[in-house]
C-alpha positions as CSV (number, residue, x, y, z in Angstrom):
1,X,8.4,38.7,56.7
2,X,11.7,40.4,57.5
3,X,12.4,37.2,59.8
4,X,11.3,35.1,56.3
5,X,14.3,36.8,54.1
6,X,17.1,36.9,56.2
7,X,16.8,32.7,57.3
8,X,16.9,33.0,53.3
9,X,19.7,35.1,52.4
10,X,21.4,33.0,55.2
11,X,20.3,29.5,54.0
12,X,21.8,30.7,50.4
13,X,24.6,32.2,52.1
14,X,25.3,28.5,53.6
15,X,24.3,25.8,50.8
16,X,25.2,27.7,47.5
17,X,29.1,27.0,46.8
18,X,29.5,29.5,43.8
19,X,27.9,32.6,45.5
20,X,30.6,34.1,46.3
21,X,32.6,33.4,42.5
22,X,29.1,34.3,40.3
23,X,27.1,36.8,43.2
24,X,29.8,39.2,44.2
25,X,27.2,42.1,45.3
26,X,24.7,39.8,46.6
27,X,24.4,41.1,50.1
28,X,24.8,44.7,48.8
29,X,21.8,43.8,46.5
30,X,20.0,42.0,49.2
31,X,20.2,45.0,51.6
32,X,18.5,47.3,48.9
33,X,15.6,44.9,48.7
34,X,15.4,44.0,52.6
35,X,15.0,48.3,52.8
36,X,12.9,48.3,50.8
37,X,9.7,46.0,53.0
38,X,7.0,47.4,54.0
39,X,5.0,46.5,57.4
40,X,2.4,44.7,55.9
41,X,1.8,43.1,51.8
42,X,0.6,41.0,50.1
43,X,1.2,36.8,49.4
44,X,2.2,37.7,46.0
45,X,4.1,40.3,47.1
46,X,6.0,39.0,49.4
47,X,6.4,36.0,46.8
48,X,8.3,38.9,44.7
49,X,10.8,39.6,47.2
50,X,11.5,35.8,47.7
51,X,11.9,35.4,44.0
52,X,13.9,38.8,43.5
53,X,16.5,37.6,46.0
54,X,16.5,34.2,44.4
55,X,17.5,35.9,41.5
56,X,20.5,37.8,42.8
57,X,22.2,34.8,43.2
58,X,22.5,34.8,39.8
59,X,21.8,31.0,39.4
60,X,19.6,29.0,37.0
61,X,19.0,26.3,39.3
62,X,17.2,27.2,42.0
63,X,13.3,26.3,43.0
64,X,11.3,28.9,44.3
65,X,8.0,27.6,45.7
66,X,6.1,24.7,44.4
67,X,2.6,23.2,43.1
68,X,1.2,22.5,46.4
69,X,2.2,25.6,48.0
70,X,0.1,28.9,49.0
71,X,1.7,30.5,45.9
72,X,1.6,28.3,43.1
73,X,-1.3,25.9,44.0
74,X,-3.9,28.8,43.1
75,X,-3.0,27.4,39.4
76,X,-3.9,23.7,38.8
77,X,-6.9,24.2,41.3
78,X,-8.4,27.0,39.2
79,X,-8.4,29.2,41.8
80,X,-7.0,32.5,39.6
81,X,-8.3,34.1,37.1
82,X,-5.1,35.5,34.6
83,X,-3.8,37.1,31.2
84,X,-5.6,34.1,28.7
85,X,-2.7,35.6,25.9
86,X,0.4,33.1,25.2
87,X,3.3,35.0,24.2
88,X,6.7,35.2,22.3
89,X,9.2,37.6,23.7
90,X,12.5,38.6,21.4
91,X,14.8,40.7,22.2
92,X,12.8,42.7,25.2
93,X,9.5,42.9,22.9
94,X,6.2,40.8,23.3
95,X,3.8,39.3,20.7
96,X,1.0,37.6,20.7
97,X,1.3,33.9,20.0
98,X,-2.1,32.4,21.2
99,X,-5.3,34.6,22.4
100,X,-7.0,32.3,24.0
101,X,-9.5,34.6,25.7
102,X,-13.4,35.2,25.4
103,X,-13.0,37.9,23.5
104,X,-10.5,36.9,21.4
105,X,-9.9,40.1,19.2
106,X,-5.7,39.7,19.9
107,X,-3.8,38.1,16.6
108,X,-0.7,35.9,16.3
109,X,2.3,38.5,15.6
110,X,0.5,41.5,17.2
111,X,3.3,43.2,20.0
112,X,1.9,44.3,23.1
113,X,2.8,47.8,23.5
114,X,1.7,48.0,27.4
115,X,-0.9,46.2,29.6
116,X,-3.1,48.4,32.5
117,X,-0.8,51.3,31.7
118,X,2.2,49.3,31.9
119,X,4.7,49.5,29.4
120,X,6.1,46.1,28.2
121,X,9.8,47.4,29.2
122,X,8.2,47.9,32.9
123,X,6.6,44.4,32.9
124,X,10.1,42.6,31.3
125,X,12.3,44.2,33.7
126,X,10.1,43.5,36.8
127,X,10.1,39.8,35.9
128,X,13.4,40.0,34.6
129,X,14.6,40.6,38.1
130,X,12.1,37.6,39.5
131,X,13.5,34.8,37.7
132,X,16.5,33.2,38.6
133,X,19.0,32.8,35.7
134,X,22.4,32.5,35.5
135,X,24.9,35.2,35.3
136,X,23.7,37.4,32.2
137,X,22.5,35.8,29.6
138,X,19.2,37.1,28.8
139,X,18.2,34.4,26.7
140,X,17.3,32.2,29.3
141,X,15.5,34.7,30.7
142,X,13.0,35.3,27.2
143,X,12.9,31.7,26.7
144,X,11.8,30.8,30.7
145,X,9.6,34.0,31.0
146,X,7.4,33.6,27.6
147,X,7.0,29.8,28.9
148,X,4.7,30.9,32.0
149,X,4.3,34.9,31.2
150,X,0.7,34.9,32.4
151,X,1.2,33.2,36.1
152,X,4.4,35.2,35.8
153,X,2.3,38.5,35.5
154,X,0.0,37.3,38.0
155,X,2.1,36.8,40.7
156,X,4.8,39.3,40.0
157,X,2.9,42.6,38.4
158,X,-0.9,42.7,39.3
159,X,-4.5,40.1,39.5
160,X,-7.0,42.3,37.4
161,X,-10.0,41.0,36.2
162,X,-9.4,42.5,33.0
163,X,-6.7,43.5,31.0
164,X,-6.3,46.8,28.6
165,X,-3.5,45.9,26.3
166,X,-2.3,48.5,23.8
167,X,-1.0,47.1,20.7
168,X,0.9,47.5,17.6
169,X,-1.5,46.3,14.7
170,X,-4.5,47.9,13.8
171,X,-3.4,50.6,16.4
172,X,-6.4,49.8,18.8
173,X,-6.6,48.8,22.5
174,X,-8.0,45.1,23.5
175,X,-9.5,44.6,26.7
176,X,-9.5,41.3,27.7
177,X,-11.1,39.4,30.7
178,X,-9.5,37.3,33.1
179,X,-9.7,33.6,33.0
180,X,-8.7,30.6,35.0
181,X,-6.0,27.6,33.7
182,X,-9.5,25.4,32.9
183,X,-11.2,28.0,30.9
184,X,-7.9,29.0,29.0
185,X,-7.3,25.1,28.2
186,X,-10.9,24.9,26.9
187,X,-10.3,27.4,24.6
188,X,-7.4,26.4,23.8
189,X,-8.5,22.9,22.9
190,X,-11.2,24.5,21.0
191,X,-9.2,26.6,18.5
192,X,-6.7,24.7,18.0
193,X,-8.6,21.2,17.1
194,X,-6.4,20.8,14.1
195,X,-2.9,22.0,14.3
196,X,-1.3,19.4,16.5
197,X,2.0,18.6,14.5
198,X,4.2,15.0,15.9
199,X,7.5,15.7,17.4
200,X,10.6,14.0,17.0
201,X,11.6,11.3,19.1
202,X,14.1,12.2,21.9
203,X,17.4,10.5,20.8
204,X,16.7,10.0,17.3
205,X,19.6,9.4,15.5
206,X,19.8,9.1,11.1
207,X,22.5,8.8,9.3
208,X,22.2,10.4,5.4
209,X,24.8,9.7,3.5
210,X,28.2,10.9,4.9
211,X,25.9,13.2,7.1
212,X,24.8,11.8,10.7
213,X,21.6,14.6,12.4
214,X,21.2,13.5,15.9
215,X,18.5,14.7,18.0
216,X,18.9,15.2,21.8
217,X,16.3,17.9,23.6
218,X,16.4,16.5,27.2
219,X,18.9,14.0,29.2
220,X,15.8,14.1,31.8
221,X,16.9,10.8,34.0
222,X,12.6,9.7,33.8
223,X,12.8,9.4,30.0
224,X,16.5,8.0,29.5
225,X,15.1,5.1,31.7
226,X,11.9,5.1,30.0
227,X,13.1,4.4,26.5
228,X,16.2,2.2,28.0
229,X,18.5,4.5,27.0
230,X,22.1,4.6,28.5
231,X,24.7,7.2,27.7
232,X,27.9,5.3,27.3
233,X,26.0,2.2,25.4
234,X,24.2,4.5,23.6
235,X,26.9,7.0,22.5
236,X,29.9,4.1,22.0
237,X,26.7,2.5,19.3
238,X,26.2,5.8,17.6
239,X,29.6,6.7,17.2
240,X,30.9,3.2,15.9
241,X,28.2,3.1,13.4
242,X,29.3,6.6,12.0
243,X,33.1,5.3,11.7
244,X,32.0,2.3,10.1
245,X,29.8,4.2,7.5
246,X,32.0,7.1,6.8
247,X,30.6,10.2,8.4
248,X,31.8,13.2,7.7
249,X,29.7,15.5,9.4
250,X,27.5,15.4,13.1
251,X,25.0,17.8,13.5
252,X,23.5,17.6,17.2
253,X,20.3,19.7,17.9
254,X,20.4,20.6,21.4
255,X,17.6,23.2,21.6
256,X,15.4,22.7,24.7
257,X,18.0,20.7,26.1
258,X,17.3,21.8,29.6
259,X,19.6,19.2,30.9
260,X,19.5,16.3,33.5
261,X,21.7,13.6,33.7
262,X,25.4,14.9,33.9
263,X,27.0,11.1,31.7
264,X,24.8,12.2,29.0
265,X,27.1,15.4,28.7
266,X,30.5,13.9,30.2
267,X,30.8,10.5,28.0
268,X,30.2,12.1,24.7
269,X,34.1,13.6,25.1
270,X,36.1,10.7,24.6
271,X,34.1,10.6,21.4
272,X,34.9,14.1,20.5
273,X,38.6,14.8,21.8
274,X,40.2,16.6,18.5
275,X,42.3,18.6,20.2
276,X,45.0,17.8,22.6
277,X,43.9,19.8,25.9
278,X,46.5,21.5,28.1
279,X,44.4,20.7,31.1
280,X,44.5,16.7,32.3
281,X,40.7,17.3,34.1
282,X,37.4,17.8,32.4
283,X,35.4,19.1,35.4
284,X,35.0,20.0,38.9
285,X,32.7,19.3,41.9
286,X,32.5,21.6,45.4
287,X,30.0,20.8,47.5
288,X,28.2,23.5,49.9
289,X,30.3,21.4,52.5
290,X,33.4,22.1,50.9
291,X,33.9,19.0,49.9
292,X,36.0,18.8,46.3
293,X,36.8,16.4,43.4
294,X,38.7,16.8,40.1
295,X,37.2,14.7,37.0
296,X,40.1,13.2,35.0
297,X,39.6,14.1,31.4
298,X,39.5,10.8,29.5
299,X,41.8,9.3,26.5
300,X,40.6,10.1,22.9
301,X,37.8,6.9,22.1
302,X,38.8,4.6,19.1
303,X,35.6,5.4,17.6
304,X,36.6,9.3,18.0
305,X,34.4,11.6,15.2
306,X,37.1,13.6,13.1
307,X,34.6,15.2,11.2
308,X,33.1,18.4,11.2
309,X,30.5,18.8,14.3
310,X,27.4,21.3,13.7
311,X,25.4,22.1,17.1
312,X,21.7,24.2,17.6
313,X,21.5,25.5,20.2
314,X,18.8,28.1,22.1
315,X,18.3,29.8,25.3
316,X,16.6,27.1,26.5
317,X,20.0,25.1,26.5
318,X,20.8,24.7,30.1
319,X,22.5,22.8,33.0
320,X,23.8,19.6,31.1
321,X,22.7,20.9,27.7
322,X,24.6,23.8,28.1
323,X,27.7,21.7,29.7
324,X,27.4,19.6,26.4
325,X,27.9,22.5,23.8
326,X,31.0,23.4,25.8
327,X,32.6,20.1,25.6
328,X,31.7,19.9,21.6
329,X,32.9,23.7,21.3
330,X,36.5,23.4,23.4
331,X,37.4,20.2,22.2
332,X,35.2,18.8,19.3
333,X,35.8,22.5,17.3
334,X,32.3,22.4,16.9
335,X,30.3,24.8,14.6
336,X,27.6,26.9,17.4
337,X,24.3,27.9,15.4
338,X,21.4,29.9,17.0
339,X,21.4,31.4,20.5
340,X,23.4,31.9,23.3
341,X,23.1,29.3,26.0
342,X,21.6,29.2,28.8
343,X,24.6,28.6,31.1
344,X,27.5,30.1,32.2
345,X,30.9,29.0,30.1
346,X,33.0,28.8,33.5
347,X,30.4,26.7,35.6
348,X,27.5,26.8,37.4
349,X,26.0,25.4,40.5
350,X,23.4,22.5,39.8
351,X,23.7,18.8,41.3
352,X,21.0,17.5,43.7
353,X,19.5,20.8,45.9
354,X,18.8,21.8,49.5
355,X,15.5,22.3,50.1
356,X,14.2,25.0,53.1
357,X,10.9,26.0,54.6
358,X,10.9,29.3,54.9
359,X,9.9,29.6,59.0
360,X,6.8,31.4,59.1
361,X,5.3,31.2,55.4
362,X,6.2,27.5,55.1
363,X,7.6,28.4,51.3
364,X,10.0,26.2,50.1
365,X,12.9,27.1,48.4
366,X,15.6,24.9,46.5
367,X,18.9,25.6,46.6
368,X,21.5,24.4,44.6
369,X,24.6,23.1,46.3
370,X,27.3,21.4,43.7
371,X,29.5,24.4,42.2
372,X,30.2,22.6,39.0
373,X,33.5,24.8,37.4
374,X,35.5,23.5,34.1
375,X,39.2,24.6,33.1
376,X,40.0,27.8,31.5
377,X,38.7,27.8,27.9
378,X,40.8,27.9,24.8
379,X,37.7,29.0,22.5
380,X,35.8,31.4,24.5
381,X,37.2,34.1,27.1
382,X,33.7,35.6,28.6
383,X,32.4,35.8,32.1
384,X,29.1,35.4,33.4
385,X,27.7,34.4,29.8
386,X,26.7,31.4,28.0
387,X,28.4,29.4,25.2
388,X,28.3,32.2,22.3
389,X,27.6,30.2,19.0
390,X,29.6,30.9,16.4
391,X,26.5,31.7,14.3
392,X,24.4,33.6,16.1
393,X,20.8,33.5,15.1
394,X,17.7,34.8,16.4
395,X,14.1,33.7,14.7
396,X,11.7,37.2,14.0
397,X,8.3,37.0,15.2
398,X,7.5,36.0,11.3
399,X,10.0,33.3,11.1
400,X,7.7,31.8,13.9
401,X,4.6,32.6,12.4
402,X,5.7,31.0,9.6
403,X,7.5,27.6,11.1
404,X,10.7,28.9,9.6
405,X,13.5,27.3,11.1
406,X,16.1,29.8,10.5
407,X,18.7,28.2,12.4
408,X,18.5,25.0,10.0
409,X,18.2,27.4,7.2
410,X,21.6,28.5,8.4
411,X,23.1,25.3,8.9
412,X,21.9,24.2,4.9
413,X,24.1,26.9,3.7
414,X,26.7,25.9,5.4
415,X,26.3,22.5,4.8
416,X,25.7,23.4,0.8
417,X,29.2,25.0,1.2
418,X,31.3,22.2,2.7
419,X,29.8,20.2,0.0
C-alpha cells in the first residue's frame, strides 16, 4: 500500500501545475497521513487514504477511482448493501430528504443527530477530508457530499447492515436496514409514483418585456452538440435580439452549472465588457509540462449588454460555471445571488486530465494538468474561495421542503426595486 501512495503523491507532484500555488502544505499533510498506515486494512480503507490525499491537493477536478473499478463497481452491480436515506446537508447539519428504506419511519426535514454512535460532525468532517474540492469553499463540499452521502458513508465511515440513527423530531432513534442501489430505486420509484415535476430546458432563453431570464445549468460538450448548440452563434443571437428589443436587465441562472466547455464561459465577455480592464489578457493556461499561453482579452462586442446583469449561483457552480460568474462579476458588474461558488476566484486547474493506475491496486486516478489562472481582480480580493455573491443566500431545510426558491425570492425584490 505504502508503495500505492507515494507513486501517487509523486504522480500529483508531476502532472498538477497549481500544486505548489493552491497546496502549499501538501507534503507536510501527506506525511501525516503516510504515518499514519497500518500493515494491513481494508479496500475501503485504503480507498480513504487515496481519497484523503486527493483531497489535499485542494483541487475540484480530480477523479478518484471509477465505475468499473474494485471500489466503485460494488454499486451498479448491487453488490452493497448501504444507508437507503437521501439527504440535505446545510451548513455542517443533515436532514432527511428521502427515506427510502424498508422501514421507512425517517421524515422529510428530520436532522440526523448521529448514526451507529457517530455524531454528524464526526461523519461531515471525515468525508469532508475525502472529497476533493477546491481551496475552501465548503459549499462545494455540502452540495457534492449530499449528492452520493450514502456510497460516501459506505466507503469512507463503516458497511453495517443496519443503521441506528438518532434524530431531532419526535426525539426517537430509527434503525434502519441496509439496502442495495436496486432495492433503494424500487422504493424509490414506489413512493414517489407522482411527484415527477419537468425541468427547464438547458439554454432556454425568454425575453419579458425589457427583462431577458436565461437559463444555463451545464456547458457539458455531449449536450451542447446534442441540441446543436454553439457558443459564439448562440451568444452573438441572444445578445442581438436583447439590443434590438430593448433589454434592460439579464438575469442568468447558473446553479448546477458544473461546467464543461471553456467558449461557453470565454465568448460571453465581449458581450459583457462594461468596464475598461487594466489587464489586456482574460486568462491563462500552464500545462503540467510547463508549457504557457496568455488569452488576449477581446474588444467590447457591438451587441455589448449595458444593462444591469443578475446571476444565481450555488455551490454546485464549478470549473466553467464558476469561471463564468467571474467574468459577469469583474467586468459585467454583475449582481451575485445565492451561494458561494464552487471555484477558486484566482484559478484552478481543470483542462483535459492524466490518468494513473495505481501499481499494485490497479486504481485509477485522474489528475488534472492545465493550471487555469486569471488577472488580479478589481471586485474581489480573497484567496482560496469562490466568487462571493453579492447576496448571499442560503435555502433552510423548510425553504426546500417547501419548493421555496429563496434565491428568486431575492432577486423579485430586487427586481420590484429597480422597477
Amino acid at each position: 500500500m505504502r508503495e500505492n501512495l507515494d507513486y501517487l503523491i509523486a504522480s500529483i507532484h508531476q502532472y498538477e501545475p497549481a500544486l505548489d500555488e493552491y497546496a502549499p502544505y501538501f507534503d507536510k499533510e501527506a506525511s501525516k497521513i503516510m504515518s499514519e498506515l497500518q500493515p494491513e486494512c481494508t479496500a475501503f480503507e485504503y480507498f480513504t487514504y487515496v481519497s484523503r490525499i486527493c483531497a489535499l491537493a485542494k483541487e475540484g477536478h480530480f477523479g478518484v477511482g471509477n465505475w468499473s473499478g474494485t471500489i466503485h463497481r460494488g454499486i451498479p452491480k448491487n453488490a452493497y448493501a448501504y444507508l437507503p436515506v437521501e439527504v440535505k446537508i446545510i451548513d455542517g447539519r443533515i436532514f432527511v430528504w428521502e427515506d427510502i428504506s424498508n422501514e421507512a419511519v425517517l421524515h422529510r426535514g428530520d436532522e440526523i443527530l448521529s448514526i451507529n454512535g457517530r455524531s454528524v460532525r464526526q461523519i461531515i468532517e471525515t468525508l469532508y477530508a475525502c472529497t476533493p474540492g477546491h481551496g475552501a469553499i465548503y459549499s462545494y463540499l455540502e452540495r457534492t457530499i449530499e449528492m452520493v452521502f450514502p456510497w460516501l458513508y459506505y466507503f469512507h465511515i463503516e458497511q453495517p447492515k443496519t443503521f441506528e440513527a438518532a434524530y431531532r423530531a419526535a426525539g426517537e432513534m430509527a434503525t434502519l436496514s441496509a439496502l442495495t442501489r436496486e432495492q433503494q430505486v424500487e422504493n424509490f420509484k414506489e413512493r414517489n409514483k407522482s411527484k415527477a415535476k419537468p425541468e427547464d430546458e438547458p439554454f432556454a432563453f425568454d425575453i419579458d418585456g425589457n427583462k431577458a431570464y436565461w437559463y444555463l445549468p451545464a456547458f457539458a460538450r455531449g449536450k451542447a452538440e446534442s441540441m446543436g448548440i454553439k457558443a459564439k452563434k448562440e451568444y452573438k443571437a441572444n445578445f442581438k435580439e436583447m439590443q434590438e428589443r430593448g433589454v434592460e436587465i439579464l438575469v442568468i441562472d447558473l446553479r448546477g452549472n458544473m461546467g464543461g466547455l471553456h467558449e461557453f464561459a470565454d465568448e460571453m465577455v465581449p458581450y459583457i465588457l462594461q468596464n475598461d480592464p487594466d489587464e489586456t489578457w482574460l486568462k491563462a493556461s500552464e500545462s503540467w509540462e510547463g508549457k504557457t499561453k496568455k488569452h488576449k482579452l477581446p474588444k467590447a462586442s457591438k451587441y455589448l449588454f449595458t444593462g444591469q446583469i443578475y446571476v444565481l449561483v450555488n455551490g454546485r457552480t464549478f470549473s466553467n460555471g464558476s469561471t463564468l460568474t467571474r467574468y459577469l462579476k469583474e467586468y459585467g458588474d454583475a449582481i451575485v445571488i445565492g451561494e458561494e461558488t464552487g471555484s477558486c476566484y484566482e484559478g484552478y486547474a481543470a483542462g483535459s486530465k492524466q490518468f494513473i493506475t495505481l501499481p499494485h491496486s490497479k486504481m485509477s486516478i485522474g489528475i488534472p494538468r492545465y493550471h487555469i489562472s486569471y488577472p488580479s481582480a478589481v471586485k474581489q480580493a480573497t484567496s482560496d474561495r469562490g466568487v462571493i455573491p453579492t447576496h448571499i443566500v442560503k435555502p433552510s431545510i423548510e425553504d426546500l421542503m417547501e419548493d421555496r426558491d429563496v434565491a428568486v425570492l431575492l432577486l423579485m425584490q430586487l427586481l420590484d426595486k429597480q422597477d
